[in-house]
N, C-alpha and C positions, 0 to 999 in steps of 0.2 A: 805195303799195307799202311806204312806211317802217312804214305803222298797219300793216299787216297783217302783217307781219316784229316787230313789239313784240306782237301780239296771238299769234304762235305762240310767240315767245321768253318771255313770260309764261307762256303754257300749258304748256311745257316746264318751267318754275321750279314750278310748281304742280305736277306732276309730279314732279318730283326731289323738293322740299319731302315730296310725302306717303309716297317710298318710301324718305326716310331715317329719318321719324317712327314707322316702320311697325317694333315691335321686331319683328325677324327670332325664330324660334320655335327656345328651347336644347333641346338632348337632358335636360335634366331635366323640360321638360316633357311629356317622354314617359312619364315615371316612373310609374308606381300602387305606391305602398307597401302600401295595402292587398291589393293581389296577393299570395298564398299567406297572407293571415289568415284563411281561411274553411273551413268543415267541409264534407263530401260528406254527404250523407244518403241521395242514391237511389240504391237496390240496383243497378239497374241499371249506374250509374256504379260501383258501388262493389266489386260481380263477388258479393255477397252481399245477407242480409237485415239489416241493423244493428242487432240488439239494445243499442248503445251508442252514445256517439258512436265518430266515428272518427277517428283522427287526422288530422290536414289537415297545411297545410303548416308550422304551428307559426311562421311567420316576427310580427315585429312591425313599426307600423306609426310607432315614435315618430323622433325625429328622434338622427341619427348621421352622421360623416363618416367618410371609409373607413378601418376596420381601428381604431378608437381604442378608449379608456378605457371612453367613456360613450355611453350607449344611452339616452337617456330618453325612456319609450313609456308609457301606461298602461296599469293592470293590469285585468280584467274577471273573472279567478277567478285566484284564487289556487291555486298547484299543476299550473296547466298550463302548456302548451307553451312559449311565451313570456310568459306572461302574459295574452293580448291575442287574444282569438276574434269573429270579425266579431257571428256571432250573438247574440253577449250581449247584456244589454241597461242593462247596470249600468258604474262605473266607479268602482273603490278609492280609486287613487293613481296618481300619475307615481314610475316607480320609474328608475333608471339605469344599469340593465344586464342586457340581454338575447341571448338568444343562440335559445333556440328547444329546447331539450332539459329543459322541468322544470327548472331551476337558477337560479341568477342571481335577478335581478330586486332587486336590493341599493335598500338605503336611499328608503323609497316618504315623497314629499311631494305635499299638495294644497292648493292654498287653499280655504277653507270660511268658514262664517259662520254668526252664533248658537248655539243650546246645539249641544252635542256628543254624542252617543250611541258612545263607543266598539265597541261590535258592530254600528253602523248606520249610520255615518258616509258611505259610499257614496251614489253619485248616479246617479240616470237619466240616460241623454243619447239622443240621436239622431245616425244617420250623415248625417241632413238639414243638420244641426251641427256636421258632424265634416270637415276637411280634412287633405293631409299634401302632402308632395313632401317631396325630399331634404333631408335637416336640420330639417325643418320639421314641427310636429304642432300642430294646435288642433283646441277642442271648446270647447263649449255644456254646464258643468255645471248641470243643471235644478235640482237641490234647491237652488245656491246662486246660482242666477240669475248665474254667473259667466262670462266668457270665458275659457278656456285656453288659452295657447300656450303651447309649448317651443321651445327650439333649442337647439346644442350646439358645441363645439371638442374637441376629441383628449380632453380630461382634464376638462372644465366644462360644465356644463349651465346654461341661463338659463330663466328662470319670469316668464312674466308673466299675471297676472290681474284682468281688468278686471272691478270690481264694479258693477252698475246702481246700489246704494246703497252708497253708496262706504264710509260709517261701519263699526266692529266686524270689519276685517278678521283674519283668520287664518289659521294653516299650522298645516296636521297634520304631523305624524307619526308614522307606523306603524311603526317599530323592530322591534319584536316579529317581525316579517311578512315575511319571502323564499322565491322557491320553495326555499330550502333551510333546516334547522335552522337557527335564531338561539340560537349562545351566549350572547351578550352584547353590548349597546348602553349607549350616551350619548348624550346632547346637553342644551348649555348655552348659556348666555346666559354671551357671551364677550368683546360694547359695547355700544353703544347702537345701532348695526345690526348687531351679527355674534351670529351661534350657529354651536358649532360641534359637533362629536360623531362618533360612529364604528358600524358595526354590523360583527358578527363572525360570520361565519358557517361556510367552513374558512378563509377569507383573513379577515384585516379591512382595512375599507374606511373608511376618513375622510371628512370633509367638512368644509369651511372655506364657511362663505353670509353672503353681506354684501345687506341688504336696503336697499331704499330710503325705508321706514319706520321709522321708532324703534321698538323692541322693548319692550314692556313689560313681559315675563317668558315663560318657559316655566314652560307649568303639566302639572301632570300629571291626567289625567283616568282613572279608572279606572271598574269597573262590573265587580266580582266578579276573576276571572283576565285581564279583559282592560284593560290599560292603554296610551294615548297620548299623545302629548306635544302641547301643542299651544301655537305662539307667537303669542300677545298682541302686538298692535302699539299705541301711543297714539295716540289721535283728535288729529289737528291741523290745521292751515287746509289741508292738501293730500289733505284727504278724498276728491277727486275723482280723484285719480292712481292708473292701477293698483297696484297693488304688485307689485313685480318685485325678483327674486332670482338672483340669479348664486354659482354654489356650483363650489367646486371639489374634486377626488376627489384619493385618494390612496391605493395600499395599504402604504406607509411611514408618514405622519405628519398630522396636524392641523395641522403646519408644512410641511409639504411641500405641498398642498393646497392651502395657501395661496398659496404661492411660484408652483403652476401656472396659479390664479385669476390672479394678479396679470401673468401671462406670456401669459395667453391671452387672458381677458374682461374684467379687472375695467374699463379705461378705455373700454370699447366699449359703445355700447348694442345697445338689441333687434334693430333693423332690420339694424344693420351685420353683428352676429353670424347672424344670417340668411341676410345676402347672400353674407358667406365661405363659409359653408356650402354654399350652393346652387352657387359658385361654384369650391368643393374638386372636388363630385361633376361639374361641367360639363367640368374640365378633365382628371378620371380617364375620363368615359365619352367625351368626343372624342376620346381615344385609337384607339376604333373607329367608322367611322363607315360606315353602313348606309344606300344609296337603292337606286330601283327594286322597292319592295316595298309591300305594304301598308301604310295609317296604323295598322290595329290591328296589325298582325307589329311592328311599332315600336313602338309601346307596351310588347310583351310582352318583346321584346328590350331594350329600355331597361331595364324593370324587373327582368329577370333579372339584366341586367349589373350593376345596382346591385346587387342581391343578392349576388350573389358576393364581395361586398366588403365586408361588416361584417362577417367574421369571419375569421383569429382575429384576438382582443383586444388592446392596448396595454395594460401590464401596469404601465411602470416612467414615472418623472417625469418633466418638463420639464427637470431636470439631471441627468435619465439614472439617478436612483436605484434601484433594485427590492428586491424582497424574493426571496431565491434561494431554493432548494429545503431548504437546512437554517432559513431561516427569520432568517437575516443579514440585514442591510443591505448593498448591495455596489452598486458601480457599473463597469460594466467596456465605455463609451464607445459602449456599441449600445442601440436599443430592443427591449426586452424585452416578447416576448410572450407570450400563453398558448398551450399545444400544441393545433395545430389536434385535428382531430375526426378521425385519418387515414382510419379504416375507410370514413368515407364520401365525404372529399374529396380521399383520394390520386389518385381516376382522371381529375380533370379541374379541379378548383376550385383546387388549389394551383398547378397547371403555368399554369392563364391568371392565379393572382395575378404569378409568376415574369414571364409574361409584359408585363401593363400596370403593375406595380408588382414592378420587379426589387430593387429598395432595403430592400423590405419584407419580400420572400421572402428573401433575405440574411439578416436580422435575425430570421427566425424561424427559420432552419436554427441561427445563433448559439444563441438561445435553447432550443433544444431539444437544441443539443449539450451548453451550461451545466448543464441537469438532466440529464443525461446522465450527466456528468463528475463528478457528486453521486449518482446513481443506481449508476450500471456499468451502464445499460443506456439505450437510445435510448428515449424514451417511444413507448409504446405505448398506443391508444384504442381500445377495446373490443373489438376481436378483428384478429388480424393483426399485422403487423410492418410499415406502410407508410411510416414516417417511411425508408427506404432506399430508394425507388421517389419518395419526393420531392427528395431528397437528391441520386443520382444523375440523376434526371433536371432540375432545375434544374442542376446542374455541367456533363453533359454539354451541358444550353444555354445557359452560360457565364455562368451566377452561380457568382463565385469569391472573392468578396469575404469568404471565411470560412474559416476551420481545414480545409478537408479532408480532412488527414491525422488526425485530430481525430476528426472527424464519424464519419470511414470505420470508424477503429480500435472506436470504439464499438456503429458496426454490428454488426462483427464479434465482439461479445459478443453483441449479440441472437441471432445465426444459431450460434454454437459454443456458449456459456455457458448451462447452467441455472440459473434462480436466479428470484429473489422479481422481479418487473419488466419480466423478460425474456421470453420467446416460452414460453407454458405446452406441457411436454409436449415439447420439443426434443430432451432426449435419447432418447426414443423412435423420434421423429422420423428421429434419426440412425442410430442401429440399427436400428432394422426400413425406413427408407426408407420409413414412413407411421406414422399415425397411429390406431391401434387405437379401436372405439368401446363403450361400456358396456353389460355384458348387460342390457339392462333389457328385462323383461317389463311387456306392455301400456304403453308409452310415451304422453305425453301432450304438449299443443301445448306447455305450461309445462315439462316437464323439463328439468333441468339436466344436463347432462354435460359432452362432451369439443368438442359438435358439430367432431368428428373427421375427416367429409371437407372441409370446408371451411377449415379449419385446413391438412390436407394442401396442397389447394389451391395457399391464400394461402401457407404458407413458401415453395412451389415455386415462386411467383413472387418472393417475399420474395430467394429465394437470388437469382434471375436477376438482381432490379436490385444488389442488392451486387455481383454478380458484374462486372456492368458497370462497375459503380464498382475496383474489383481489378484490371480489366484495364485502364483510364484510366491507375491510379496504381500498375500496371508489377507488382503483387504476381502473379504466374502462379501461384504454388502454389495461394494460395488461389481464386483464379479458378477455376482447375481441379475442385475441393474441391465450391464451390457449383455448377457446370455440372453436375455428376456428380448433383447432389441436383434439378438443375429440372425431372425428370421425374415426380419422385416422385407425383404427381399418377396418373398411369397404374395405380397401384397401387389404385386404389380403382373402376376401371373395370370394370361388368361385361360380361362381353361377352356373356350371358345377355338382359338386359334394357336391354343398347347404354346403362347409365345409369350414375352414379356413384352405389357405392350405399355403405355401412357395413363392417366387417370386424370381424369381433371380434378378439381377441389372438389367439387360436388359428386365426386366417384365416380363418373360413367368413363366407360374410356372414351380414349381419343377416337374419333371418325371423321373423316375415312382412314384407313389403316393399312398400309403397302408395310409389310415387316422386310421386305427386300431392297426399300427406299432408305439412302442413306442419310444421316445429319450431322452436323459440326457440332451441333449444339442442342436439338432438339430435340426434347426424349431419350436420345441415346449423347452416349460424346464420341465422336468420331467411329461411326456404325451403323449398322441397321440393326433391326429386329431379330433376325437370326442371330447376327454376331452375337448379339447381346443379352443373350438368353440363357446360355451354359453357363453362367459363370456363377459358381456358390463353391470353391474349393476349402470353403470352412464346411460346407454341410452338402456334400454331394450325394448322400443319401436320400437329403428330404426333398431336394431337390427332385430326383427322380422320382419320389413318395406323390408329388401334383401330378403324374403320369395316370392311367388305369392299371397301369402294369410295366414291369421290364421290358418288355415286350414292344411297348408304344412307346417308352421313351426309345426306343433302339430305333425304331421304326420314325421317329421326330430325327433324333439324332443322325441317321443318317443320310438324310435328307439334307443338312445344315452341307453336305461336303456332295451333294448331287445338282441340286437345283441349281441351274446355270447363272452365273455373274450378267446383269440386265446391262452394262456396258455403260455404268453409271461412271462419271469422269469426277474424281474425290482426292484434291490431294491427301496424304496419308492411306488411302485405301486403293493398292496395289497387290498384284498377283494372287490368282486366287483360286481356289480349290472347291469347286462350287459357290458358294458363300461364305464360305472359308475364306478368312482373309488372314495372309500368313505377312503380309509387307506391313502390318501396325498389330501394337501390344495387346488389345480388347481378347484377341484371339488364341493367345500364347498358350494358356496353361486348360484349354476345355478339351483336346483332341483326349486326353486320362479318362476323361467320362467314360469310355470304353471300357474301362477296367475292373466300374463298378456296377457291372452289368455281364462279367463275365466273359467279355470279346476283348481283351486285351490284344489279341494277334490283329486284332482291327487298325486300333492305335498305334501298333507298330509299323503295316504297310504303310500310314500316315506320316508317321515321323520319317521311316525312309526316304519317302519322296522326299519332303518338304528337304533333309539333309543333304541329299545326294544331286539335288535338282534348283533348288533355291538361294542359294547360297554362292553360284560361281555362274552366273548367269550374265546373257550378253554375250555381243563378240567376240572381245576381250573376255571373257569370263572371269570381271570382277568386277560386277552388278551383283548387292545384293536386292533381295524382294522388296525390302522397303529401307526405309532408312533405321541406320543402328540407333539412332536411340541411345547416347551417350554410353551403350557397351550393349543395350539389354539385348539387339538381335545378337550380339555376337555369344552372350552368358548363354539365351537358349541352346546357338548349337554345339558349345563348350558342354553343357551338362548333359544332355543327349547323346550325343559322341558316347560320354563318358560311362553311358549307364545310369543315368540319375539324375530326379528333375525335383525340383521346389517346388511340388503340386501346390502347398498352402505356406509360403514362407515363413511365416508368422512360429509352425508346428519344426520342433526342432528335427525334421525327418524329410526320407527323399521317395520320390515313387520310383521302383529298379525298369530302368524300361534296358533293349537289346544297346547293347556298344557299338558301334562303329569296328572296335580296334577289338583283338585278341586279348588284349593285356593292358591294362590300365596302373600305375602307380603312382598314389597319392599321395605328398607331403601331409600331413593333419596335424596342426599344434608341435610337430618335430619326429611324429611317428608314420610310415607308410602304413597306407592301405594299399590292397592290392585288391582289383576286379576284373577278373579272368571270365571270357565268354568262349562258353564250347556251345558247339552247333551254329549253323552259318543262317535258319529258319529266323519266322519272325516270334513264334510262338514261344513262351515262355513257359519251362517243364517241369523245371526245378531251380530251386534259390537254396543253396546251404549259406551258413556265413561263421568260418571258423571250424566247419566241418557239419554245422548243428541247420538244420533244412529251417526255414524262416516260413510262416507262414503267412498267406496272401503278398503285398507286392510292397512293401515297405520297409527301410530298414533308420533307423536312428542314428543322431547326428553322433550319440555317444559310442553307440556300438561301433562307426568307422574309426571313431576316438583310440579303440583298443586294437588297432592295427591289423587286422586279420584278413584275410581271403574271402574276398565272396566271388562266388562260383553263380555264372546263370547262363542255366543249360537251354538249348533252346531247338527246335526241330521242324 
């Protein structure tokens, strides 16, 4: 009896033993960074024929931790997206900073070997070759029989390159070379491991690099207009060691740069700098955790979430230094970032930053009040006035940790104050209660104008979240002021062709009128007349109230996702769902229409598709529908997934659509929520939350505040 009680109590030890050895599997290994680096090519997918490429999701694949400095990703053509297109086949440089919009791409280094060809210096490689996860990028350069890795901290980038012949190593540099104008560069030979230098583009950007090889000099190599630098290491008995590089950034100084190297990287090696990394992102994305769902919906979700979080940028130093808006040195005890990207991520990517990173959203409301405060006007990104829909809506969910009365005042130059900065076109705006559009005969997809209804639009919402914010901090007049302006939108409704359509100054509308013709600029911003018609998520009621009935808006509405895509060729306006266009932001948040009208199950076979279908598209099945958008395609189908969407971000509350997943668990301010979905149907049956039934489809940013269950049943 004893043998046989030591033979199961061993078997047991044997047991424990292999299911402690066993690592348990992190949310970053759910990660695919290459997700949204890939192009669409078939028409089919694409709702056209593609005489070009088309833009994809524009994201990169190099290694970053959330919301920092530095981005170091390699470059595969110069001038695009991020740098960095799956289908390429070639690879520049490792540059340090990406964002996904044609810009950036600052300061490119590669390790190389042998002669140097300045207009040739590029390498084949293969994605056979090629790996990534969060923080983390390598690759196989072929012409130099090299291994490449990166990794990264807030403000530092680390290089290492394992040569098969260890002898004659080298680092390029391409100076010359960002997706934006280069005014002017340096770099020197500054010891016997360090170069340091700067490249200038509208910011300049420093770098401080401390190698693990002795430097033999920076040479300059030229061939006609094109010149690079390239540093010379000495051959010594440690021929066999990669060569690795720890560099640190700065858009202050070459001393400051250094100070952030020396705070961040300089005592750490490869491996460690790695594992921080891997283990920055493990502890931002366990903030949400997702079961009862598929292993690929987990993949997708993981990498979205990641996505939403390298952007925006870390801007200022490790002791807090920056460079302001007049182009001072100042430091005033916050981290300073770059101004988000609003027009595309006011409706859902900054409200979930606020949400898993309230410290950071703090710091960027700071920061954009700063140029603010230098401007007279709230910075504004390419069309619209959303920095006030992020403003008010992180406040009203209790980010307070900054000037408000500050922020607000400011606002309120954007929505009253004409001027260079401010909302184009506002005192029109104010006097006539919309915004008039240009006679232009035979208009074109490229024309430039006023894109005038959408403009209306957006102030009309613009006003409402100020408005919100007024009646917080007790100002009634002005509350009053902007209520009276959130309808303006109404004004460009025709009830002719139930569409929003143009007006000229003198009122008539526009003629001739294709509401299925798309414009850059004309009438709409990047849309047609369909796209551009649902959208009033501050007043979706009255909205539907310019209808005859529930009935004709449903019968309008569903229409917007039947009438077939005329095969119109539009960068930004990719894959599409009738007229529905899911690959740009115009479209995001109008499919909810459904809901106030009682066909909420509508809405939801919508958002299925669009998740289960849009999102891992392509060969490879990592094409998104259009391009992310500094995170916002990837926030939409983060909140979705999760049960819950930003219908009116500005409103501290979320519309409950179906999960993806079984089970949902939310970090909020240090407390879980939990959103548990029974029924596998699209139709939505019942909502309790905390045990107590909710009624119609909303629940509040405070109520997830208090940690409780919400149940949504579904059949």
């Amino acid at each position: 009896m004893k043998k046989i009680n030591f033979i199961i109590l061993m078997g047991l030890l044997v047991v424990i033993a292999s299911c402690t050895t066993t690592e348990e599997k992190r949310l970053t290994d759910y990660v695919n960074p290459f997700m949204a680096t890939t192009t669409l090519w078939d028409s089919v997918d694409l709702g056209y024929n593609p005489t070009r490429r088309a833009w994809g999701g524009e994201a990169f694949p190099g290694a970053s931790v959330p919301n920092s400095m530095v981005q170091v990703t390699p470059v595969t053509m110069w001038r695009s997206g991020s740098g960095y297109q799956y289908e390429d086949s070639v690879i520049h440089a490792f540059v340090h900073t990406s964002k996904g919009h044609w810009n950036l791409c600052y300061v490119p280094f590669i390790g190389v070997q042998g002669d140097i060809d300045p207009n040739a210096y590029y390498t084949t490689y293969s994605h056979d070759k090629e790996s990534a996860s969060p923080g983390y990028y390598q690759v196989y350069l072929e012409k130099y029989d090299i291994d490449a890795e990166v990794t990264s901290t807030l403000r530092c980038a680390y290089h290492k390159y394992t040569y098969k012949d260890g002898k004659n190593k080298k680092l390029l540099a391409d100076l010359a070379r960002s997706n934006e104008r280069v005014r002017g560069w340096e770099i020197e030979k500054s010891g016997d491991n360090v170069f340091t230098g700067y490249q200038q583009t509208g910011p300049t950007f420093y770098f401080y690099a401390v190698t693990n090889h002795k430097i033999k000099n920076v040479e300059a190599v030229k061939d006609g207009d094109r010149e690079v630098r390239v540093v010379n290491f000495l051959d010594n008995d440690n021929t066999d060691d990669p060569l690795e590089m720890k560099v640190g950034f700065s858009y202050v100084s070459v001393e400051n740069a250094k100070a952030n190297l020396e705070a961040e990287m300089l005592a750490k090696d490869f491996a460690q700098v790695k594992q921080e990394a891997s283990d920055t992102w493990e502890a931002l994305l366990s903030k949400v955790q997702v079961s009862g769902g598929k292993e690929d919906d987990m993949v997708t979700f993981y990498s979205t979430l990641y996505r939403s979080f390298l952007y925006p940028i870390l801007l200022s130093d490790a002791n807090g230094d920056f460079v302001n808006e007049k182009g001072e040195v100042v430091n005033k005890g916050f981290r300073y970032y770059i101004e988000p990207s609003f027009w595309d991520d006011y409706r859902n990517k900054l409200i979930l930053l606020g949400m898993v990173s309230p410290d950071v959203a703090s710091d960027v409301i700071k920061s954009i009040t700063d140029k603010g405060e230098i401007r007279g006007f709230m910075p504004t990104f390419f069309h619209g006035d959303h920095a006030s829909a992020f403003i008010a809506g992180s406040y009203l969910r209790g980010i307070k940790d900054f000037d408000v009365n500050k922020s607000y005042q400011i606002l309120l130059n954007n929505a009253f104050v004409e001027g260079r900065g401010g909302r184009p076109h506002i005192k029109e705006y104010m006097e006539r209660g919309w915004i008039s559009e240009e006679d232009i005969k035979d208009p074109k997809l490229e024309t430039v104008a006023k894109a005038a209804v959408t403009k209306t639009q957006e102030y009309s919402y613009d006003d409402y979240a100020t408005a919100l914010l007024a009646k917080e901090l007790g100002d009634t007049e002005n509350y009053d002021k902007l209520m009276k302006r959130t309808g303006s939108y109404k004004h460009l409704f025709d009830p002719e062709t139930q569409l929003m359509r143009g007006r000229l100054a003198n009122g008539e509308w526009i003629t001739p009128f294709d509401p299925k013709r798309p414009f850059y600029e004309y009438m709409y911003r990047e849309a047609n007349g369909w796209q551009s018609t649902f959208f009033a998520p501050h007043d979706s009621k009255g909205l539907i109230d310019l209808y005859p009935s529930k009935e004709a808006f449903e019968t309008k509405f569903d229409s917007l996702f039947t009438i077939p895509w005329e095969g119109y060729e539009a960068h930004n306006l990719t894959t599409f769902i009738g007229q529905y266009c899911h690959g740009n932001q115009p479209d995001h948040g109008v499919i909810y229409m459904y809901y106030f009208i009682d066909k909420q199950e509508k809405a939801q076979r919508l958002l299925n598709k669009l998740m289960n279908e849009y999102y891992r598209m392509g060969p490879e099945r990592l094409a998104y529908c259009g391009m992310d958008d500094a995170g916002e395609m990837s926030a939409w189908y983060v909140f979705n997934a999760m049960g819950l969407y930003t219908y009116s971000p500005a409103d501290p509350e979320y519309i409950i659509t179906v999960p993806l997943f079984d089970k949902v668990v939310f970090n909020l301010d240090g407390k879980d929520f939990t959103i548990t979905k029974k029924g596998n149907g699209e139709k939505i049956t019942d909502i309790t939350y905390g045990g107590e039934k909710i009624d119609g489809y909303f629940i509040t940013h405070d109520q997830l505040k208090e940690g409780k269950e919400l149940i949504i049943t579904t059949n």
